[in-house]
DOBABA-753588 format. One line per field, with one value per residue (C-alpha): residue number from 1; x, y, z. Coordinates in pm, 1 decimal, always signed. Layout:
N
k NUM  ...
X X  ...
Y Y  ...
Z Z  ...
END
This chain:
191
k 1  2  3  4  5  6  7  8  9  10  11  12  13  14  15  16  17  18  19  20  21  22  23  24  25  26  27  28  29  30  31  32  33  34  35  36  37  38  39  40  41  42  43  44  45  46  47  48  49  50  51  52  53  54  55  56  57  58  59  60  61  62  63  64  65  66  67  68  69  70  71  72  73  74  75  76  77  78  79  80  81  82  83  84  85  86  87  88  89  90  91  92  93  94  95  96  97  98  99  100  101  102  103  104  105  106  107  108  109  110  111  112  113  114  115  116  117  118  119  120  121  122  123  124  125  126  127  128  129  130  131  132  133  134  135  136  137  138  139  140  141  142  143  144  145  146  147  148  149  150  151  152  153  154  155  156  157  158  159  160  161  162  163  164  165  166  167  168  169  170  171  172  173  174  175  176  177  178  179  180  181  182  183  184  185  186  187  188  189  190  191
X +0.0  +104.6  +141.1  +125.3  +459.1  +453.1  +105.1  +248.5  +487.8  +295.2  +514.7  +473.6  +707.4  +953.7  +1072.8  +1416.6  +1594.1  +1647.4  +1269.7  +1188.2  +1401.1  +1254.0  +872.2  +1025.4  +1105.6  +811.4  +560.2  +779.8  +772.9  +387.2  +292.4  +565.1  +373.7  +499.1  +290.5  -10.8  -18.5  -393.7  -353.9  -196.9  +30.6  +250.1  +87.2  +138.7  +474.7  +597.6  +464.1  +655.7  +919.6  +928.3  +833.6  +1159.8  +1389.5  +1271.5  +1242.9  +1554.3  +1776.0  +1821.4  +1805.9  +1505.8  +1312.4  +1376.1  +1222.7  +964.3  +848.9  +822.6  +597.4  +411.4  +338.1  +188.9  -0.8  -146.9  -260.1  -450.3  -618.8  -734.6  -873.2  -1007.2  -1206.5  -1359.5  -1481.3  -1620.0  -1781.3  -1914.8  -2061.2  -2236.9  -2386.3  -2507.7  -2632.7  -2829.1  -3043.9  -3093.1  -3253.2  -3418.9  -3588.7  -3661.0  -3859.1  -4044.2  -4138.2  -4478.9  -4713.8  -4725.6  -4356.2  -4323.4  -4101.2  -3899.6  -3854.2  -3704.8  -3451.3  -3352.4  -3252.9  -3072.2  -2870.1  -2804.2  -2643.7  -2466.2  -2329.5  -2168.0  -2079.1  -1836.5  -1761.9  -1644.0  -1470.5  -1240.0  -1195.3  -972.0  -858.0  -540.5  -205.7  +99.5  +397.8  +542.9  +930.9  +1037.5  +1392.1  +1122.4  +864.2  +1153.7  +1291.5  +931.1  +898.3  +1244.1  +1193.4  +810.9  +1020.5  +1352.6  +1043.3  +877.2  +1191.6  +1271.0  +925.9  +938.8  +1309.8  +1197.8  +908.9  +1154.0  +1421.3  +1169.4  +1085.8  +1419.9  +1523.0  +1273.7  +1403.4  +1800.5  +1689.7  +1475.2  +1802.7  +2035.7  +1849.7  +1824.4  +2138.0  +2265.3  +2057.5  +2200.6  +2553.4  +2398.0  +2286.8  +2609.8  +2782.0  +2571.7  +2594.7  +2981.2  +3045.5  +2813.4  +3031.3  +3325.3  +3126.8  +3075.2  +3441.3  +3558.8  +3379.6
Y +0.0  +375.3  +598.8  +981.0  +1077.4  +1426.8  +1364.9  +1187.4  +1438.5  +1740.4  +1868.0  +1996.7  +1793.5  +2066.7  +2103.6  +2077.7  +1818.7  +2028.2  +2062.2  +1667.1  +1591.6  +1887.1  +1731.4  +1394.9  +1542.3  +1727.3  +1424.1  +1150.5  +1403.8  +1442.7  +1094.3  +907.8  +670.3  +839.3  +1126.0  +951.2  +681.7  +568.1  +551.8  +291.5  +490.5  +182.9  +191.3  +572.4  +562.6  +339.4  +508.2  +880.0  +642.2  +475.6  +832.9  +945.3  +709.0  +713.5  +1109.3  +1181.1  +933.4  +1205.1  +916.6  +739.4  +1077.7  +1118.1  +816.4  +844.1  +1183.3  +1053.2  +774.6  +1022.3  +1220.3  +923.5  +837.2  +1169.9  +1118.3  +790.8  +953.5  +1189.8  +974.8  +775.2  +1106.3  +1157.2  +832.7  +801.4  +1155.3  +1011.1  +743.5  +965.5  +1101.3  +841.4  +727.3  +1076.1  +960.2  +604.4  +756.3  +972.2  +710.9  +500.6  +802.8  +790.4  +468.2  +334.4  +406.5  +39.9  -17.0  -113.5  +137.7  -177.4  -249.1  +97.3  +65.6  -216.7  -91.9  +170.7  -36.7  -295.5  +52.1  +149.0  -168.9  -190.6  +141.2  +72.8  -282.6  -76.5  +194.9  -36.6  -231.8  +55.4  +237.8  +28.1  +174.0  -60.0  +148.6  +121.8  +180.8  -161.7  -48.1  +197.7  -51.9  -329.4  +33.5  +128.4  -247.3  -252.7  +99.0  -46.7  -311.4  -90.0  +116.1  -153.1  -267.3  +82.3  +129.0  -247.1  -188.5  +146.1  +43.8  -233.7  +55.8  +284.2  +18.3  -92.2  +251.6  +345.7  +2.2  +116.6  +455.7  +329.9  +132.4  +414.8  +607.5  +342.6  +328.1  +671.1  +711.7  +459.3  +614.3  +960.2  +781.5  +586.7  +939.5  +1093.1  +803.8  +816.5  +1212.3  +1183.9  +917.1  +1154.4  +1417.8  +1228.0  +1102.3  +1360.5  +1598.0
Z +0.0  -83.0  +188.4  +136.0  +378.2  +304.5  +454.3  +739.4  +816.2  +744.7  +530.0  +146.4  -130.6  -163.9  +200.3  +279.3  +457.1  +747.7  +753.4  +700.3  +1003.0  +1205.9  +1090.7  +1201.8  +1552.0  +1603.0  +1531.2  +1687.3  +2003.8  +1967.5  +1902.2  +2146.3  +2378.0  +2720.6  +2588.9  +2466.0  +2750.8  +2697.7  +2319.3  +2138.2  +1850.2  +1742.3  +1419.3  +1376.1  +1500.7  +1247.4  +961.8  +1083.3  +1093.6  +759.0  +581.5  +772.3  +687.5  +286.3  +270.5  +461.4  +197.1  -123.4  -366.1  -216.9  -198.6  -557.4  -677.7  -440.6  -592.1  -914.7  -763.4  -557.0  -847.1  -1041.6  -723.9  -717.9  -1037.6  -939.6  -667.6  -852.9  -1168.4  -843.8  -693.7  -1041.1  -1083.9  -733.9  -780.1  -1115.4  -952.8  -674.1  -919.3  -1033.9  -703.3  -707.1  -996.6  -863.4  -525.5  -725.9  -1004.6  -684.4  -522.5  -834.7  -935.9  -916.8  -614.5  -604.5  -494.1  -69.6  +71.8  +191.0  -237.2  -251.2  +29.3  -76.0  -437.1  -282.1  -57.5  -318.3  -519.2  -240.2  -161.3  -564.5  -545.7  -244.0  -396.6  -710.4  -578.9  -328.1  -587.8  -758.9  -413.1  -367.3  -600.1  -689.2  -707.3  -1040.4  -964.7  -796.6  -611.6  -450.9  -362.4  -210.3  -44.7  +159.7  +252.4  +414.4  +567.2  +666.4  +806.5  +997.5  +1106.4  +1274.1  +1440.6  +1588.2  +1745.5  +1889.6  +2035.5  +2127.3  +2384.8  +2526.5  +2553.1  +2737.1  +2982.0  +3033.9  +3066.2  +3348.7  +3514.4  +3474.0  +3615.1  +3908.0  +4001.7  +3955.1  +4149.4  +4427.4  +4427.3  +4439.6  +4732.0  +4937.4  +4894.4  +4952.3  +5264.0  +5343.1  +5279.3  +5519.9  +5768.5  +5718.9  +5770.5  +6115.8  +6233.0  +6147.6  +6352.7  +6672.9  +6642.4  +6641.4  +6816.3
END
């Protein structure tokens, strides 16, 4: 599946790459899980990720532009059609309003649906876009795949982290303690 990174990012196709890895920052920062504890942002974490690591690399941008371009494209051939088809869903509403007195309003629903039900049949049938340029496609499956990596190794970091910090902070108490202890014992010594 084609992913829209500039999208992802929020940033426009000609930013810089001091801008792509400032975009990176701020939505890593805003979507990290310590900051949305009660939301699960695995998913959305890995994508910021995989746009990063293909829009940061000057030759994999390039040859994703040209693919984004032709995706645009597609999308947009895909928004006609769809708004084609609406309107054609228009007039079969409106030539089931009309139709003979006779007709159960249970008949007319259920042309409708049936409509409605091709018309989304159709139009996922064309949604999904192959990308054309294969060293681009095998380069967004192994940055889909480095991206899911870092976000796995990064939630066992962040809990081991807390862990190594709970301990280091155990433990620099107890010597603040023993310090203490130690420098009292010094007082009463020799005092």
């Amino acid at each position: 599946m084609f992913k829209d990174y500039y999208q992802i990012l929020g940033i426009r196709i000609d930013a810089t790459q001091a801008e792509v890895k400032a975009a990176f920052k701020r939505q890593a920062k805003r979507w990290h899980p310590d900051r949305n504890p009660n939301v699960d942002t695995t998913a959305l974490m890995q994508d910021i990720n995989e746009a990063h690591l293909i829009l940061i690399d000057m030759e994999a941008r390039s040859r994703y532009n040209d693919e984004y371009q032709k995706y645009k494209k597609f999308k947009h051939r895909q928004t006609v059609f769809t708004e084609q088809d609406g309107s054609q869903d228009k007039f079969t509403e409106n030539q089931s309003r009309t139709h003979s007195q006779d007709s159960s309003e249970n008949q007319s629903k259920s042309s409708t649906h049936h409509f409605s039900e091709y018309k989304s049949k159709t139009t996922t049938h064309h949604e999904e876009y192959k990308v054309e340029d294969e060293i681009l496609e095998r380069w967004m499956n192994n940055a889909r795949r480095q991206a899911t990596e870092i976000v796995r190794d990064f939630k066992g970091m962040a809990k081991e982290g807390f862990k190594a910090g709970a301990q280091t902070f155990i433990i620099q108490f107890l010597i603040m303690l023993m310090i203490g202890f130690f420098a009292m014992m010094y007082k009463m010594c020799y005092y």
